[in-house]
C-alpha positions, 0 to 999 in steps of 0.5 A, spaced: 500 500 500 502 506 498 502 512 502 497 518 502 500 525 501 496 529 506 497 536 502 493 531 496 487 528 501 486 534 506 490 535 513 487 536 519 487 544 519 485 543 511 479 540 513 477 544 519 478 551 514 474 548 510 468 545 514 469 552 519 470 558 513 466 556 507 459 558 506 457 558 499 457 550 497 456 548 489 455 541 490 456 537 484 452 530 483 447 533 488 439 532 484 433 531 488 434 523 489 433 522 496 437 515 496 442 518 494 449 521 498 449 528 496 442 528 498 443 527 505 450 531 505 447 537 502 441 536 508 447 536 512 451 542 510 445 546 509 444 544 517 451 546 519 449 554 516 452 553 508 448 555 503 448 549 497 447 550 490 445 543 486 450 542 480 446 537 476 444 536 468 437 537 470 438 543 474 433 540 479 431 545 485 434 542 491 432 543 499 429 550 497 436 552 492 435 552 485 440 547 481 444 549 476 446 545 469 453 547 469 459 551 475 459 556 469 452 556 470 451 557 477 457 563 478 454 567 473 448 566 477 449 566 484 458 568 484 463 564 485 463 558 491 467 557 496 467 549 495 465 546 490 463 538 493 464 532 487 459 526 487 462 524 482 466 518 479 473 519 479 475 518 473 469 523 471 471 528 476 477 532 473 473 537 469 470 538 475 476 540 478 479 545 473 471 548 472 472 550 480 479 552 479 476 557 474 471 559 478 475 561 483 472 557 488 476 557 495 476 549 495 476 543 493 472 536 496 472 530 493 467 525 496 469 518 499 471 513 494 473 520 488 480 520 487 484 523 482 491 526 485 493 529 478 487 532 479 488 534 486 495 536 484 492 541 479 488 544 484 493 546 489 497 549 485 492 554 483 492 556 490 485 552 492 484 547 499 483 540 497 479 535 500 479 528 497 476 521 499 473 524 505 465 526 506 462 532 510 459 528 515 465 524 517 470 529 519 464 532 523 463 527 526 471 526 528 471 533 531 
């Protein structure tokens, strides 16, 4: 097994900035199926005073937030996010990191189970916070 580089996956002090110092959450994967993660966590996030905002092709309406199609979408309508919370495969999520690093987000999250250390490496050197193979609701739940 090969060692997990804390900058790549999010040190303690990332992860508590992160949790403590965001707001604005752009959730990417989050439509408005309760059976699924993004569901929850932004049930959750909401629950600890973020504002979410639905990243998901059908631009569903999400716990009372309206969704959007794309991140350029939602910056257009709302202003950058200081998040931006991946739902999605790892070998889809990429993208979707370049999309957050030109939208000016703050940080990064990769969900449980998404990783992608190129891309993760690609958003460091931009100057965000990354989170990566890790949920909201665990790092809460271990402070």
């Amino acid at each position: 097994m090969t060692s997990r580089d804390p900058q790549l996956y999010g040190t303690a002090e990332v992860v508590d900035r992160v949790l403590d110092d965001t707001s604005t959450w752009f959730i990417v994967g989050l439509g408005n199926n309760p059976d699924r993660d993004a569901y929850g966590i932004a049930r959750l996030l909401q629950s600890r005073g973020k504002r979410i905002v639905p990243i998901y092709p059908r631009a569903e309406v999400v716990h009372g937030e309206q969704g959007y199609a794309t991140i350029a979408e939602a910056v257009a309508a709302v202003g950058a996010p200081d998040v931006v919370d991946m739902f999605v495969r790892s070998d889809r999520v990429g993208p979707f990191v370049d999309e957050a690093i030109a939208a000016g987000a703050e940080a990064v999250w990769l969900q449980l189970g998404v990783i992608d250390e190129a891309a993760a490496q690609r958003a460091i050197d931009a100057g965000l916070d990354v989170v990566m193979d890790n949920c909201p609701a665990i790092a809460w739940g271990r402070r």
